[in-house]
C-alpha positions in Angstrom: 20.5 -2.7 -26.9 21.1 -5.7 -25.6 20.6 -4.6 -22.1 16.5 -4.1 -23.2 16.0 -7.6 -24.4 16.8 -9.3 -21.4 14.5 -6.5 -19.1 11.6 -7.5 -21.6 12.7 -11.4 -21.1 9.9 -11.7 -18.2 6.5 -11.0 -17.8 4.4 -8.4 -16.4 1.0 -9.3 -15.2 -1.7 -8.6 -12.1 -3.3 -11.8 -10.7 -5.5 -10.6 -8.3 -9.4 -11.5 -8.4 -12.2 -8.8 -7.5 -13.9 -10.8 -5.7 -11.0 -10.7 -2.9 -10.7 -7.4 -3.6 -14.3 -7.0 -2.9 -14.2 -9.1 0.3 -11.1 -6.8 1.8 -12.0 -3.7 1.0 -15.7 -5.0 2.8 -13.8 -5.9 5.6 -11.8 -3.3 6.0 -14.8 -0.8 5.7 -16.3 -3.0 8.7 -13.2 -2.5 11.2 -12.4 0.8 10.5 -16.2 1.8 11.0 -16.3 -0.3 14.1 -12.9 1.1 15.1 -14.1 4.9 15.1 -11.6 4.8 12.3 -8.6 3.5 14.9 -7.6 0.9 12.1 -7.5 2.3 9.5 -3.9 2.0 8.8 -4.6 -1.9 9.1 -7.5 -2.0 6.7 -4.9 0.4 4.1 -2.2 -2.2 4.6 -4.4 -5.2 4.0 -5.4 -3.7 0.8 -2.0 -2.7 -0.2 -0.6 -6.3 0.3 -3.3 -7.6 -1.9 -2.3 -5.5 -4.7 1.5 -5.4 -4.4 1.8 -9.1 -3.7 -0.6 -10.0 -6.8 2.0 -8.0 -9.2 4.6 -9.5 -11.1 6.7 -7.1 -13.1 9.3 -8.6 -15.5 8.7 -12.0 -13.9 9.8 -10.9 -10.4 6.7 -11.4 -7.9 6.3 -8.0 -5.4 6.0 -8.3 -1.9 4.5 -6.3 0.7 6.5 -6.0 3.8 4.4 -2.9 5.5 3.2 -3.6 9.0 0.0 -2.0 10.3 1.9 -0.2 13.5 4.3 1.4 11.6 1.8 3.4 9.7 0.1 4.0 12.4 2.7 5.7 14.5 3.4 7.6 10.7 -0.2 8.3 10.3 -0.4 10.0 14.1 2.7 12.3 12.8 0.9 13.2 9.9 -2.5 13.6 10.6 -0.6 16.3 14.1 1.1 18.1 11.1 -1.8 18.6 9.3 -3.4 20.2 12.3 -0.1 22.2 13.1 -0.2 23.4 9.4 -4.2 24.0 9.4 -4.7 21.3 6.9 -1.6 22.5 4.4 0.4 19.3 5.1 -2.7 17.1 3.8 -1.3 18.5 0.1 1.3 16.2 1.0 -0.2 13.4 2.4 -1.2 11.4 -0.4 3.0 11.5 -1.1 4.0 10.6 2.0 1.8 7.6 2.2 3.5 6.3 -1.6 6.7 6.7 -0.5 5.6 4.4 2.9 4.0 1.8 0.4 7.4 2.0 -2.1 10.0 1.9 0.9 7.7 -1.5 2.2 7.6 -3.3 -0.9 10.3 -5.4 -2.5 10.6 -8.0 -4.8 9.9 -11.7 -3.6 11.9 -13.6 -5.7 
């Protein structure tokens, strides 16, 4: 029992603003468009760090530590098996690309 009190000692909160969220997700509509989607990866990773790094869970901050070139070279292998598997892998896509975000994020403090 006593183990539960001290997890529910700190706070858990999101401190992010829409209008940021706004402005990013903007943004990152603009380069992936002008990019012939090329960046994509980038403008998922900028959006990602803005959510994960506005989280505080038990009153430890998250951090984002995913670069843009490693999903890339994960979203090449993926988006190859999806054509290898004639679109089956895309079922597993949307798993994949969580367990990128989770293996990237940590806490800060």
């Amino acid at each position: 029992m006593q183990e539960n009190v001290n997890l529910a000692q700190g706070e858990s909160y999101f401190d992010g603003g829409l209008l940021e969220l706004i402005a990013l997700r903007i943004l990152g509509i603009i380069i992936t468009t002008v990019t012939f989607g090329i960046c994509y990866p980038w403008a998922l990773c900028m959006v990602y760090g803005w959510k994960i790094n506005h989280t505080v869970i038990n009153g430890r901050r998250l951090r984002f530590n995913g670069k843009a070139i490693n999903l890339f070279g994960n979203w090449i292998k993926w988006f190859f098996l999806c054509i290898i598997t004639l679109g089956i892998y895309s079922f597993w896509l949307g798993i994949a690309l969580e367990k990128w975000k989770v293996k990237n994020t940590s806490f800060a403090n």
